[in-house]
MIKOL-68587 format. One record per residue (C-alpha): x, y, z negated; residue number from 1; residue in three letters. Coordinates in Angstrom, 1 decimal. Example, Ala and Ser with C-alpha at 12.3 -4.5 7.8 and 13.67 -1.06 7.14 Angstrom:
2
12.3;-4.5;-7.8;1;ALA;
13.7;-1.1;-7.1;2;SER;
This chain:
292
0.0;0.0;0.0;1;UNK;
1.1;3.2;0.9;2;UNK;
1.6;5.7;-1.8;3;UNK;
0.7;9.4;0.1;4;UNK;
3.0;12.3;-0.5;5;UNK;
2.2;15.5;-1.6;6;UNK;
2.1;18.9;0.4;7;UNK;
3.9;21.3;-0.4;8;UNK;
1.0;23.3;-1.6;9;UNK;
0.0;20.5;-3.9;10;UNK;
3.6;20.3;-5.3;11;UNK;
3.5;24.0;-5.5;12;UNK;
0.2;24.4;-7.8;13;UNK;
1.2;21.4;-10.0;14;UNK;
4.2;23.6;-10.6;15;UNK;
2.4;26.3;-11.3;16;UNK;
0.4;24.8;-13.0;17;UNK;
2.9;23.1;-15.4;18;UNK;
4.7;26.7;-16.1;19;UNK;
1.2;27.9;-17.3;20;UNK;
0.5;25.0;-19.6;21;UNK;
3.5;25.3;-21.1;22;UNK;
3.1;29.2;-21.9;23;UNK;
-0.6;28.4;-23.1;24;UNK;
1.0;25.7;-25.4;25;UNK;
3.8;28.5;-26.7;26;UNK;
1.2;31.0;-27.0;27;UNK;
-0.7;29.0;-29.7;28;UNK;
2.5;27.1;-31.4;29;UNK;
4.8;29.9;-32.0;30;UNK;
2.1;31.7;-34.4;31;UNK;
2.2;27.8;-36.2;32;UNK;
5.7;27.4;-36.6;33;UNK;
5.6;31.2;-37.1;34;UNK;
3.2;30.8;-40.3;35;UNK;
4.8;27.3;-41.4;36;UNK;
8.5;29.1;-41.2;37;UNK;
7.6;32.1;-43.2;38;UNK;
5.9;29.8;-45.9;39;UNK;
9.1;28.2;-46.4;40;UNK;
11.2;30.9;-46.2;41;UNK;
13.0;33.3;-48.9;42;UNK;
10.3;36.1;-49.7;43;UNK;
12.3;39.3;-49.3;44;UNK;
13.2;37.6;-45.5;45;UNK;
9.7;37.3;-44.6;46;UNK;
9.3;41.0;-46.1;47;UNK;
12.4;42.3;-44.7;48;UNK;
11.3;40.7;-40.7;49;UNK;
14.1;38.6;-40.5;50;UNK;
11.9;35.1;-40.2;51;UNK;
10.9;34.6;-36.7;52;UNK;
10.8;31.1;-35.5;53;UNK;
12.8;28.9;-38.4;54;UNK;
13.0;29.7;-41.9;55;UNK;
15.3;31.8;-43.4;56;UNK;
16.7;30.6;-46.8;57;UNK;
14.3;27.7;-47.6;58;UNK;
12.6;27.6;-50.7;59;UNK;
10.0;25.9;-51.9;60;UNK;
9.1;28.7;-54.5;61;UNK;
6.1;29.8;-52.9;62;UNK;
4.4;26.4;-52.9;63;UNK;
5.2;26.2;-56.5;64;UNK;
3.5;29.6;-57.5;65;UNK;
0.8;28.5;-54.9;66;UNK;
-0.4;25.1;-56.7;67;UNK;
0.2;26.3;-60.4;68;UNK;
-2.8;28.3;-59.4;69;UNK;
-6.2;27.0;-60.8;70;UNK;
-8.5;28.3;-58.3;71;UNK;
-6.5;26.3;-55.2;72;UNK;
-7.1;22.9;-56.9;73;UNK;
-10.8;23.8;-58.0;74;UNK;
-11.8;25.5;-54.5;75;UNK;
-9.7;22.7;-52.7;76;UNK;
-12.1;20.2;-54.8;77;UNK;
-15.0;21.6;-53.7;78;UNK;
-14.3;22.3;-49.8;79;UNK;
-13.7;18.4;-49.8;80;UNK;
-17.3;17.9;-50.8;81;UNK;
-18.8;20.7;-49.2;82;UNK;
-17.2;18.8;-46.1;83;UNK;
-17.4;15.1;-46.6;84;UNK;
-21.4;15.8;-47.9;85;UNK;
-22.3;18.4;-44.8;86;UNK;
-20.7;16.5;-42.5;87;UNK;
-22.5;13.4;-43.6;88;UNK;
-25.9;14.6;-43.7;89;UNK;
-25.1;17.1;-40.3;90;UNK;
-24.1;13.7;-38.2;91;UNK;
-27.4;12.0;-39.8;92;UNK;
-29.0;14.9;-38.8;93;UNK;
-28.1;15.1;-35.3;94;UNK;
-28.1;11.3;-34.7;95;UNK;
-31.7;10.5;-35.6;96;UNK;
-32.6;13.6;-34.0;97;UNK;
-31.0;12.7;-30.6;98;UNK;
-31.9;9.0;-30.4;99;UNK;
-35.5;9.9;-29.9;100;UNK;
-35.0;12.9;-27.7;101;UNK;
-33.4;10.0;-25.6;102;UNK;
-36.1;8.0;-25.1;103;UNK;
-38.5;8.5;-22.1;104;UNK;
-41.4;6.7;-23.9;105;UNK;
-41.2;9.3;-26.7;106;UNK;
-44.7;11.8;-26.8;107;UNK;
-43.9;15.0;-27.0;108;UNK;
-40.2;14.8;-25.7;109;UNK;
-40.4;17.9;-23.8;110;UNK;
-41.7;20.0;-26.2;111;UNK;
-39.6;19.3;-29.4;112;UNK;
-36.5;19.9;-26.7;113;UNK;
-37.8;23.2;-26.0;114;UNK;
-38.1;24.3;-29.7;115;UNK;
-34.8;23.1;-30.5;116;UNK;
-33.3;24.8;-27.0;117;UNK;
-35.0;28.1;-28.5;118;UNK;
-33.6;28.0;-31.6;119;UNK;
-30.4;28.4;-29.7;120;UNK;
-30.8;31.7;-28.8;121;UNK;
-33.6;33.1;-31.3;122;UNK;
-33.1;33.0;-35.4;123;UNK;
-34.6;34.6;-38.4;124;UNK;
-31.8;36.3;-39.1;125;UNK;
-29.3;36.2;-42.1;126;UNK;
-32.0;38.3;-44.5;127;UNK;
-34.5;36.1;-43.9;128;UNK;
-32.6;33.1;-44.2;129;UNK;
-30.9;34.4;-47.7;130;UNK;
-34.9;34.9;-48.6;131;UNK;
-35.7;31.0;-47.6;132;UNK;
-32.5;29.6;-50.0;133;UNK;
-33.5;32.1;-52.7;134;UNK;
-37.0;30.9;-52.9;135;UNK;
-36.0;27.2;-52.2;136;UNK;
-33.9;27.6;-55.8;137;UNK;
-30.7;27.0;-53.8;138;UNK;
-28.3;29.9;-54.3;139;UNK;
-25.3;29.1;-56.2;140;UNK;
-25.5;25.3;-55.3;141;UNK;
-24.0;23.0;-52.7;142;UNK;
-27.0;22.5;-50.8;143;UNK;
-27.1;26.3;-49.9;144;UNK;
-23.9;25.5;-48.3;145;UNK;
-25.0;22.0;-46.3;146;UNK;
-27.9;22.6;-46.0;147;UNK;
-29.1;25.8;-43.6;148;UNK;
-26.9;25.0;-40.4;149;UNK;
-27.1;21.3;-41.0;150;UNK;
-27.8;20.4;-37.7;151;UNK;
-26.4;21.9;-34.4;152;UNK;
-28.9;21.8;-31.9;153;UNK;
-25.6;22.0;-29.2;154;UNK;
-24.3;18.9;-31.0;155;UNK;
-27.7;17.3;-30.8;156;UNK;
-27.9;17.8;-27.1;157;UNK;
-24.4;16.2;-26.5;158;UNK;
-25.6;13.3;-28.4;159;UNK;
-28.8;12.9;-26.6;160;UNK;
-26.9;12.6;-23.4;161;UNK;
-24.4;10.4;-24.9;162;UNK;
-27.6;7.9;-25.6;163;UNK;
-29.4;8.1;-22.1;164;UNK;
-25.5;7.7;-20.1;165;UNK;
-24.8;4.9;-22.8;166;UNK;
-27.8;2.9;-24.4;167;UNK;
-29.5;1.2;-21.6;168;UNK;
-33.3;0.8;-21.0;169;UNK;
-32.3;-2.7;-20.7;170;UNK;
-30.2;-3.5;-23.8;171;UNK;
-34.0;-1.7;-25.8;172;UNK;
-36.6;-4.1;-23.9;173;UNK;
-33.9;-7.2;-25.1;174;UNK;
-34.0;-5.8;-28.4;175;UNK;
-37.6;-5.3;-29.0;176;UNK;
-38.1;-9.1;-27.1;177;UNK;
-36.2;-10.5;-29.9;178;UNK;
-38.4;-8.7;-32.6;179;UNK;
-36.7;-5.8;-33.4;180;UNK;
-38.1;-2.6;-34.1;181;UNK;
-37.1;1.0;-33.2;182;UNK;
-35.1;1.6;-36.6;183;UNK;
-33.3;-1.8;-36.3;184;UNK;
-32.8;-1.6;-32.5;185;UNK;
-31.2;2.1;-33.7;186;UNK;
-29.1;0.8;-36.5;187;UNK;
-28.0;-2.5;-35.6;188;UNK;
-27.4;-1.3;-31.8;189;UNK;
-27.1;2.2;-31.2;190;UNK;
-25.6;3.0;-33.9;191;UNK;
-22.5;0.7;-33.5;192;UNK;
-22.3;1.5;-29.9;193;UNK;
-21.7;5.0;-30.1;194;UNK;
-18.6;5.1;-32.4;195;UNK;
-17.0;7.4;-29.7;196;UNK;
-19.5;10.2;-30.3;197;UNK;
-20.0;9.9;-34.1;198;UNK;
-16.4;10.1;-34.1;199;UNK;
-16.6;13.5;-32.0;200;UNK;
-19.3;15.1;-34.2;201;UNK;
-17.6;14.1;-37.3;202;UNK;
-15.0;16.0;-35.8;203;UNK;
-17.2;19.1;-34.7;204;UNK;
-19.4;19.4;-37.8;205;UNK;
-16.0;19.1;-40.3;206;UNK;
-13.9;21.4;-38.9;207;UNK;
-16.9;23.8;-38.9;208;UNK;
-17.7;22.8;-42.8;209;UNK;
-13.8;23.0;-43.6;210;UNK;
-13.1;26.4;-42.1;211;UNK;
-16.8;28.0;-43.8;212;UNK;
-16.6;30.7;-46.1;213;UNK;
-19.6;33.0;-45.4;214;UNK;
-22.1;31.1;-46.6;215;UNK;
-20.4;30.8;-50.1;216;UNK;
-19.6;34.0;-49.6;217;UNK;
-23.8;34.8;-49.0;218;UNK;
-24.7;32.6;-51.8;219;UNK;
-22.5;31.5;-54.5;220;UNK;
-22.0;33.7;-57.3;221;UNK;
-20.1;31.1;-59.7;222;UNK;
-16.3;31.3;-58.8;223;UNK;
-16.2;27.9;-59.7;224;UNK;
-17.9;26.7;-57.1;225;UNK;
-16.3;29.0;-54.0;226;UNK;
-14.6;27.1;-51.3;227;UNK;
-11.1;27.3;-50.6;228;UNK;
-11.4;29.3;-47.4;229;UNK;
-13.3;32.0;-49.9;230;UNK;
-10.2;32.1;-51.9;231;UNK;
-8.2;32.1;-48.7;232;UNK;
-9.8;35.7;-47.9;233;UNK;
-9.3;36.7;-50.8;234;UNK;
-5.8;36.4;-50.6;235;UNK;
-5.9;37.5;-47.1;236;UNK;
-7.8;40.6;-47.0;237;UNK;
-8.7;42.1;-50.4;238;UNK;
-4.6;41.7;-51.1;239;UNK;
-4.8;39.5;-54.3;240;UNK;
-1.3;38.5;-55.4;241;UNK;
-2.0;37.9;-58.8;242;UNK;
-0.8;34.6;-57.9;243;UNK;
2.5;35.1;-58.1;244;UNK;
1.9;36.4;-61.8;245;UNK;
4.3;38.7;-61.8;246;UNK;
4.5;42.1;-61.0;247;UNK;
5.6;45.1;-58.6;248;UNK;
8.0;45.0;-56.3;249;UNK;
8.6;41.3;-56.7;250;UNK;
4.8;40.7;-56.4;251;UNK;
4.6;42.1;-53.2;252;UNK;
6.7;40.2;-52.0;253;UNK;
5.8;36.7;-53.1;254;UNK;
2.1;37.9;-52.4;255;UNK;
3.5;37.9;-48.9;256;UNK;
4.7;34.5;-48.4;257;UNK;
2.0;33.5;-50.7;258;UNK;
-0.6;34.6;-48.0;259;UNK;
1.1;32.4;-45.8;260;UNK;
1.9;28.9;-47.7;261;UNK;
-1.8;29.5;-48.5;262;UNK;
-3.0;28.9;-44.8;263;UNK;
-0.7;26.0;-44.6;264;UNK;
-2.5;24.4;-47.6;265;UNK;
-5.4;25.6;-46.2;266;UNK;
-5.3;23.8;-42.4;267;UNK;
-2.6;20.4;-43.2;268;UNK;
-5.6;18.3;-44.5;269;UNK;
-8.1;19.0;-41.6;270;UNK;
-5.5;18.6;-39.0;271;UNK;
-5.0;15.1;-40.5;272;UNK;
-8.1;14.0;-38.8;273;UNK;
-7.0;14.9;-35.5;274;UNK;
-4.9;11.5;-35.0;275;UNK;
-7.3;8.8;-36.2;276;UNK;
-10.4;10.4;-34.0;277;UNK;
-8.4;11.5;-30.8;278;UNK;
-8.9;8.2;-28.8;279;UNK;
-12.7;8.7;-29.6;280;UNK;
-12.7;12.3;-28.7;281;UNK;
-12.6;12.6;-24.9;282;UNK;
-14.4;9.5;-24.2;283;UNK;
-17.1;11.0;-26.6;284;UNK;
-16.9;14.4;-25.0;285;UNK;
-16.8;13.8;-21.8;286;UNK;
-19.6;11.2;-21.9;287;UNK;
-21.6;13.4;-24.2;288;UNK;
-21.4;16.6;-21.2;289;UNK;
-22.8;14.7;-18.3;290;UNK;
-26.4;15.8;-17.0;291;UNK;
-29.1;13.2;-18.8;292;UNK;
């Protein structure tokens, strides 16, 4: 078999092509290794300007100041629930929402997919949603936090089409022949079958719960109970390097590095998930985005 050779227009825009890929891929690294560097580094360096791609003097002061801290192990405690319970009840959600949705033979297909299509692009708006968790008696709780964007009707869409390109009519009628019913045919079959885009949503829905903080910041008033990205912007924006304990000039600058080894704690754990999902994730995707 011939192997057919390239013009030299295609070898010119994989070229191309190539030298753009690899300044997209330095574009988002270098503020990474940028962040990660300066976290490491000596503070009066990263003050001073002198850190710019490795770090300068390493020291692993900052990450000692960091998690003496009490509100980075009680906010990191309670972003890992926020996120392992809203992610679980999200994908729940969005899964026994999109099986049916799936099926032709469901009444009222059309019209449940237009409400949740309209919710897309029309909401109630932050007051009125604020309103709904006050009166509900869920401020200052987790479920104000899991609870109001649960489900994403995008992600519920993706899903749906996941089913129809994936579950076949077929594989149902078998089911149902043997006796099953529409819950078992959905646990024992679907379910199992679709590991690629629970993996995806899993994915989706806890990156999204991970990297929350204004709906803590909306409805908790405990400080106990604020997430870690909370205490992130804290730290970020309102300048808070009390956690350095110490005090001015030095402050300043261990509040500086502090900022950073703080957004390293802050993203490690959720880019952790990345490895074990990726051979799920554009197999899930890509299934997930075709027409149904």
């Amino acid at each position: 078999m011939s192997i057919q050779k390239l013009s030299a227009g295609d070898k010119a825009f994989k070229a191309v092509n190539g030298v753009v890929l690899i300044l997209f891929c330095a574009l988002i690294l270098y503020p990474l290794l940028w962040i990660v560097s300066g976290s490491f580094s000596d503070p009066f360096a990263l003050m001073t300007g002198k850190v710019h791609l490795l770090p300068v003097d390493p020291t692993l002061k900052i990450y000692k100041i960091v998690f003496k801290h009490p509100d980075i192990w009680i906010s990191y405690r309670n972003t890992i629930v926020y996120t392992v319970v809203g992610t679980f009840i999200s994908v729940c959600l969005t899964a026994m929402a999109a099986y049916p949705l799936s099926r032709t033979e469901f009444f009222g297909k059309q019209f449940f997919t237009a409400v949740l299509m309209i919710t897309m692009f029309f909401s109630g708006g932050m007051i009125p949603t604020f309103l709904l968790v006050q009166k509900l008696k869920m401020l200052d709780t987790i479920w104000a936090i899991v609870l109001p964007g649960a489900m994403s009707v995008y992600n519920t869409i993706v899903m749906r089409t996941f089913f129809i390109s994936t579950i076949p009519k077929e594989l149902e009628d078998s089911a149902f022949l043997d006796g099953a019913n529409d819950i078992q045919f959905f646990w024992k079959i679907v379910l199992p079958l679709s590991k690629a885009i629970m993996a995806v949503m899993v994915l989706f829905y806890g990156v999204g719960q991970w990297n929350s903080w204004f709906s803590a910041f909306l409805y908790m008033s405990s400080r106990d109970r604020y997430p870690l990205q909370l205490i992130l912007r804290e730290i970020l924006i309102q300048g808070n390097t009390n956690i350095s304990g110490g005090g001015g000039g030095d402050n300043d600058l261990i509040g500086e590095g502090v900022k950073f080894a703080t957004m390293v704690v802050a993203t490690v754990p959720i880019m952790c998930l990345y490895p074990f999902l990726q051979k799920y994730f554009t197999k899930g995707v890509m299934i997930g985005s075709l027409k149904g």
